[in-house]
C-alpha positions as CSV (number, residue, x, y, z in Angstrom):
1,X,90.4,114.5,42.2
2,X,88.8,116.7,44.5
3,X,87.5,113.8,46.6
4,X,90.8,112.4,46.5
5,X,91.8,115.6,48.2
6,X,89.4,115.6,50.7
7,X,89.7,111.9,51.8
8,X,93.6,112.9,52.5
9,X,93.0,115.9,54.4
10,X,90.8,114.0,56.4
11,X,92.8,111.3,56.7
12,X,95.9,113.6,57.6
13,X,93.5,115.5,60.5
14,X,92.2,112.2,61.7
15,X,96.1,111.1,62.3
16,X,97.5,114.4,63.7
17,X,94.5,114.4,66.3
18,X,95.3,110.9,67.9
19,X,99.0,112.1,67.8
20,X,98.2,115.3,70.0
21,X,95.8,113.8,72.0
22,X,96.6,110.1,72.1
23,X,99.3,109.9,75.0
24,X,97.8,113.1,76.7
25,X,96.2,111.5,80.0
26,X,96.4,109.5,83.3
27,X,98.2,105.8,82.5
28,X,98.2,102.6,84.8
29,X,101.7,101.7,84.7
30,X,102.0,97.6,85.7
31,X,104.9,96.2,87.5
32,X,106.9,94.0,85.6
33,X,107.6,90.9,87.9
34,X,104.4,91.3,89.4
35,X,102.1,92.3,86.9
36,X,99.9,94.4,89.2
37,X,99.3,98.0,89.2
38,X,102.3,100.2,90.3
39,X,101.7,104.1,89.8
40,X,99.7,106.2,88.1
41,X,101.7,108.9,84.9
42,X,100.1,111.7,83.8
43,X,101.1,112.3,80.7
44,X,101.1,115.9,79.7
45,X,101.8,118.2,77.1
46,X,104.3,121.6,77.7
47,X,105.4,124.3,74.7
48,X,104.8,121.5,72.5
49,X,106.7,118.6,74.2
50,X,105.3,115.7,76.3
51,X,106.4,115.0,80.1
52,X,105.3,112.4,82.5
53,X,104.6,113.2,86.1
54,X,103.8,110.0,88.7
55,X,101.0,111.5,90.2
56,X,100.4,108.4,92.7
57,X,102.2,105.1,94.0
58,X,100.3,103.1,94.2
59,X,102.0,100.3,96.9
60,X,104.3,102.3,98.6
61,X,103.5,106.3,98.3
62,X,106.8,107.2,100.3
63,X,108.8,105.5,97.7
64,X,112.2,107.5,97.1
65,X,114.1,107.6,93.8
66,X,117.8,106.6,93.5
67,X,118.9,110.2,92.5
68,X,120.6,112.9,94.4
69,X,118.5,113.8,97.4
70,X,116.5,110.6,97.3
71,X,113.6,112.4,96.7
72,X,109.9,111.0,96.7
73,X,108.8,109.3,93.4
74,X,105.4,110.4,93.7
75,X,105.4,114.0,91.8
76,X,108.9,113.0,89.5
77,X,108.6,113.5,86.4
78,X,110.1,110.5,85.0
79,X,109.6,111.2,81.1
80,X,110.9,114.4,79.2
81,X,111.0,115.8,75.8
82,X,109.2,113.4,73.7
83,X,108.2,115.4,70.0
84,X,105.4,114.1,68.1
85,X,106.7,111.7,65.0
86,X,103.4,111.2,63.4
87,X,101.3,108.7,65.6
88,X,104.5,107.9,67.8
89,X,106.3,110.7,70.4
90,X,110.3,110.2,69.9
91,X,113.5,112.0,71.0
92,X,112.4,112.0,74.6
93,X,114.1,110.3,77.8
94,X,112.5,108.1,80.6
95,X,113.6,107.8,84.1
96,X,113.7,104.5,86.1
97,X,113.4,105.8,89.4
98,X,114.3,102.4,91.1
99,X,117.8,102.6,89.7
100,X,118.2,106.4,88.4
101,X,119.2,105.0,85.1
102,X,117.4,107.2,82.4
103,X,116.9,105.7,79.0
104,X,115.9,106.9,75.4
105,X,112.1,106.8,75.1
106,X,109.2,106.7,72.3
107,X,105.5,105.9,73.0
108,X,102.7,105.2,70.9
109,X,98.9,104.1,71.4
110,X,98.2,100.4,70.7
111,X,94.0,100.4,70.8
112,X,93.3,102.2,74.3
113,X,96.7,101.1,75.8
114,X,100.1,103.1,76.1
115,X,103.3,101.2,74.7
116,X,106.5,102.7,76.2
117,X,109.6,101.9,75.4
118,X,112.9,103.0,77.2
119,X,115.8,102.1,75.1
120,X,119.4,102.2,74.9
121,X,120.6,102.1,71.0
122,X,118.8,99.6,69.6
123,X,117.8,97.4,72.7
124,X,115.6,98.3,74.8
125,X,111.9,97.0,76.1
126,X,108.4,98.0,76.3
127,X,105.9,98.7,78.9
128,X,102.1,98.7,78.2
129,X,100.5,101.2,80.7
130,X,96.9,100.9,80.7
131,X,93.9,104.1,80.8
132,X,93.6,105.4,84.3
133,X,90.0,106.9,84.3
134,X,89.7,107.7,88.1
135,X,91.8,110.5,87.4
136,X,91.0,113.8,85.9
137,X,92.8,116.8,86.9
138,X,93.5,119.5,84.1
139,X,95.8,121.8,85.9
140,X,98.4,122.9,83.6
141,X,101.6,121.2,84.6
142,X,105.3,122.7,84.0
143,X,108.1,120.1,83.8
144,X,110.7,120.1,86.4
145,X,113.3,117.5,85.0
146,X,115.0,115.5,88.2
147,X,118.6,116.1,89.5
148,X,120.2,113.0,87.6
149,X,123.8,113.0,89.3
């Protein structure tokens, strides 16, 4: 029994450590039509919530959003409020900045990949955003949700 207790608590730490730090990090994110690299999210944890910040455009670095003041999508964050469900983050919202449409979000690790998935009810589709390594910065970030409309 008391290996049988032990195996579940370490099975239980195991999971609630690649749910806090699993999403926490700098992701590729991959244009659809073109399939090449777009921007660069850091993903990062605030009072318990996750955000996502672009941190870089990659192709076009004075890229506006289509939001109120058109302003620069490099430095929006484009995901908000996402709550840890298990190995998956939930509840949250995701911004397209091309079309200021903002969409309900989860995310979850797949190997060393990022799914996304902006959704509306029950359709919706997923993005895989791949590990940016080139990026490191720590700096404790605050979230500063975009003027929608």
């Amino acid at each position: 029994m008391k290996k049988l207790t032990f195996l579940f608590s370490f099975m239980l730490a195991v999971t609630s450590a690649q749910a806090n730090d699993g999403v926490v990090g700098y992701w590729t994110t991959i244009d659809d039509e073109t399939q090449e690299p777009k921007s660069i999210v850091r993903v990062y944890e605030y009072n318990e919530k996750v955000y996502g910040r672009v941190v870089k455009v990659l192709k076009n670095p004075t890229a506006k959003a289509k939001l109120p003041g058109e302003p620069l999508i490099e430095g929006l964050d484009i995901i908000w409020d996402m709550v840890a469900d298990g190995a998956r983050y939930e509840d949250g919202e995701i911004l397209d900045p091309k079309t200021g449409k903002v969409y309900d979000c989860m995310m979850w690790r797949d190997g060393d990949n990022l799914i996304v998935r902006g959704k509306v009810a029950f359709l919706g589709r997923n993005q895989t955003w791949l590990p940016n390594t080139d990026l490191s910065d720590t700096t404790l970030l605050e979230p500063h949700k975009p003027k929608l409309k």
